[in-house]
C-alpha positions, 0 to 999 in steps of 0.5 A: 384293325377292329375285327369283333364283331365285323362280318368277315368272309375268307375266300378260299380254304387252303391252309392260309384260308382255314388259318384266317378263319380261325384267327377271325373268329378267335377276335370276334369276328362273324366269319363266313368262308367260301371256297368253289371246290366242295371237296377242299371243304369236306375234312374241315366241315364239322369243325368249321360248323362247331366253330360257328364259322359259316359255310358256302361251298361248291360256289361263290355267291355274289350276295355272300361277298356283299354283304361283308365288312371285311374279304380275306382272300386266300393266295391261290384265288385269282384277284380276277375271280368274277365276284371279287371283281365285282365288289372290288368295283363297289368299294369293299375292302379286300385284303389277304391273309398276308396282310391281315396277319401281318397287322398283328405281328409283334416285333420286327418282319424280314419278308422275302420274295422272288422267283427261285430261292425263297424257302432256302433263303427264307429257312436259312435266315431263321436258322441265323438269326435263332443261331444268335439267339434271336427269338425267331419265327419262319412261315409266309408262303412256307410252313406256317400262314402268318395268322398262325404265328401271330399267338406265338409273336405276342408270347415271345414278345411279353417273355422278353418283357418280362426278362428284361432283355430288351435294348436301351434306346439311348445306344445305337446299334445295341442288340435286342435279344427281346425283339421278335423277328418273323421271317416270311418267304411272300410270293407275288400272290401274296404280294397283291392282296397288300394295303400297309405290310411293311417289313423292316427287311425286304429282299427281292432274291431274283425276278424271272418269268413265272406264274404268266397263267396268273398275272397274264405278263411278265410286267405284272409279275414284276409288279407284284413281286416289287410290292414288298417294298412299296410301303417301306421308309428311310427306316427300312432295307432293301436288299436287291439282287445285282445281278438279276436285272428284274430284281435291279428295277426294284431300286428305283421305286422304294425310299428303303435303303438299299443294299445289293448281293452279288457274286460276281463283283465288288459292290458299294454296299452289301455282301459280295464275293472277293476271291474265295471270301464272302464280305460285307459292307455295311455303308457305301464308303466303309471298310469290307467286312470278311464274314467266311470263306466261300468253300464253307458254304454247304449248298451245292450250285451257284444260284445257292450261293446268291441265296447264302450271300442274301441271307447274309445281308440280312442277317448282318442287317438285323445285328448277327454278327459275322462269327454267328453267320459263319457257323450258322451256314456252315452248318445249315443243311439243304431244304427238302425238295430243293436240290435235295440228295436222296440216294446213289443206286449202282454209281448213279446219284439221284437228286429231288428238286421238286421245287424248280416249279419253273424254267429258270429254276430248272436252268439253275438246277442242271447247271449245278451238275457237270454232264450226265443228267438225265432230268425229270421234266414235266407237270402243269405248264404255267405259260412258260418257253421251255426252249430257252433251256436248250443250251444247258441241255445240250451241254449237259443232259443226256435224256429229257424224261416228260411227265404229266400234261405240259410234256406235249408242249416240252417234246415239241419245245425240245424237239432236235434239242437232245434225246427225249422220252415220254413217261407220262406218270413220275412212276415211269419216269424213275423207272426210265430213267435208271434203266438208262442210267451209268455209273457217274450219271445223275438222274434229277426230277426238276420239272420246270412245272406246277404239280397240279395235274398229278399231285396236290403240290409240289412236296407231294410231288418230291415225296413220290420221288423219293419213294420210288427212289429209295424202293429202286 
């Protein structure tokens, strides 16, 4: 993509935003950036300015979009929004931050999707693959924007050039320790805003109901979240969930090769769990290969082991072998805000899943426990039925704490269900829930909820948490 010297506008200026503005400019592009929240602009005005990066805050103007070569639209900016819609109806090119990063990638991409379990897959196949000694970068919807990382590719890249490290052609399967591997977690937002991203890997780890404030349906959720493969060949993978029906559909719209995950039986091609192994196959008819036991797996609950079993496949997909992938998950520590310990207090263990941002995300944190939950619900409601966790709540939690303005909606959802008490602020509901805490209890923040209402995001949300947890 020829950027020098094109008019180029990125719409909103979030971390992706500012990041594609910058990179724009850095090839000679003229960059406008529009945001309708005057205060996202305020800290990085000046240096927008100095930059020679022009301004539009507070609103989008319509004569802003078009008179542009070129949209980069950041993932939080509905693809609803009037103006886009509107030039989007005139012809104009609208991509997003994805996208325009991904063009400029060097080497090879694993991208991976899905409603639960992204940022713990996602980090854990980059500690994998640097474990093999992979040049390996890890960003996407998680830490880094791709046109952050781009700088970074190229340099990794020609350092391999020029070690000589580079695999001949000529032999199959030989591994190149030259090759650069970006792995991006990708959400269905920026899943939208895609023309030609091709990952060499894609995974789609589960599809359940989420963001339906968004996409308006559960349909088009799905859709979205299927895009990661639709630019994919015969030269690519495919790594699908064969447990998870949704994430199933995806198989029959892609000409990757597919490989499956499941750890409740054998499959034809991919990672499964055998009795107390976890194998590998790598071609429909071969020999299951053993990788390591399932006890060595150090992440607490079962959803956690589907995501060791995709990080496997993946990073068995790229040339780790096994012995790397035994030790690099043995060894791997929880993702902060993800079924994170933070501390016991008086016998009661206290855990941060912040990123439960949803219902199915909450159901899989609860079940992680055998009884005595007190669980922390609550925040931006995205649409969601909150209802359909009554059966676990009924097996194993002993208080429903409410924060923030979804709790209405939750208190009326669960009503009967079990015992329930507003706090509405995180403050109060730590301070609630141990006074109502025993010995052998677990008191867990797993909001089913955006944070949006109270905190700028979710890590803000977990990091609250924490503090209020360690000053008890």
């Amino acid at each position: 993509m020829e950027l020098k010297g094109k008019r180029v506008l990125v719409v909103g200026l979030g971390k992706s935003g500012l990041a594609a503005a910058q990179f724009l400019k850095e090839r000679g592009a003229c960059v406008t950036v529009s945001d309708a929240r005057p205060a996202m602009l305020i800290a990085e005005l000046p240096s927008l300015l100095e930059q020679g990066i022009s301004v539009e805050a507070g609103s989008h103007g319509l004569l802003t979009f078009r008179r542009q070569d070129l949209i980069v639209v950041s993932p939080g900016v509905p693809s609803s929004t009037p103006e886009l819609a509107q030039v989007r109806a005139l012809g104009m090119r609208i991509i997003g931050e994805l996208e325009l990063g991904a063009q400029y990638l060097q080497g090879e991409i694993i991208a991976i999707t899905g409603s639960n379990g992204k940022t713990t897959t996602t980090s854990l196949v980059g500690e994998i693959l640097r474990a093999a000694g992979k040049p390996t970068l890890v960003g996407g919807n998680i830490g880094r924007p791709v046109t952050a990382m781009v700088l970074e590719s190229v340099e990794l890249s020609e350092l391999g050039r020029r070690s000589g490290q580079a695999a001949d052609p000529s032999v199959a399967h030989q591994d190149d320790k030259s090759t650069v591997w970006s792995v991006l977690e990708v959400s269905s937002f920026q899943l939208e805003t895609i023309e030609a991203f091709k990952p060499r890997i894609a995974m789609v780890l589960n599809i359940t109901p989420d963001h339906l404030d968004r996409h308006g349906s559960f349909e088009a959720y799905a859709a979205a979240k299927a895009r990661i493969t639709e630019n994919q060949t015969a030269e690519n993978y495919l790594v699908l969930n064969g447990e998870n029906k949704a994430a199933q559909m995806v198989a029959a719209n892609t000409k990757a090769q597919i490989y499956w995950f499941s750890s409740r039986r054998p499959i034809k091609q991919g990672v499964f769990v055998h009795g107390e192994s976890i194998l590998f196959v790598p071609k429909e008819g071969a020999v299951a290969e053993p990788v390591m036991p399932v006890v060595e797996v150090p992440l607490a609950g079962s959803h956690n082991l589907e995501n060791v079993l995709a990080a496997v496949c993946a990073a068995r997909l790229a040339g780790v072998p096994s012995e790397t992938i035994r030790a690099a998950v043995a060894a791997f520590k929880a993702v902060e805000h993800r079924l994170e310990f933070v501390r016991e207090v008086r016998g009661v263990s206290y855990y941060n899943d912040s990123k439960a941002t949803n219902v199915d995300a909450t159901e899989k944190a609860i079940a992680a426990f055998d009884g005595g939950v007190h669980v922390i619900l609550g925040g931006k409601d995205k649409d969601s039925d909150y209802s359909t966790l009554t059966p676990l709540l009924r097996d194993r939690v002993k208080t429903v704490i409410t924060i923030g303005s979804a709790a209405e909606k939750i208190e009326r959802q669960l009503a009967g269900v079990v015992k329930i008490e507003s706090a509405e602020t995180l403050q109060r509901a730590v301070a609630r829930a141990e006074e109502l805490a025993v010995a052998g209890d677990t008191v867990l923040l797993a909001p089913a909820c955006a944070s949006f209402d109270q905190f700028a995001n979710y890590e803000e949300r977990g990091r609250v948490f924490k503090d209020l947890v360690q000053a008890l």
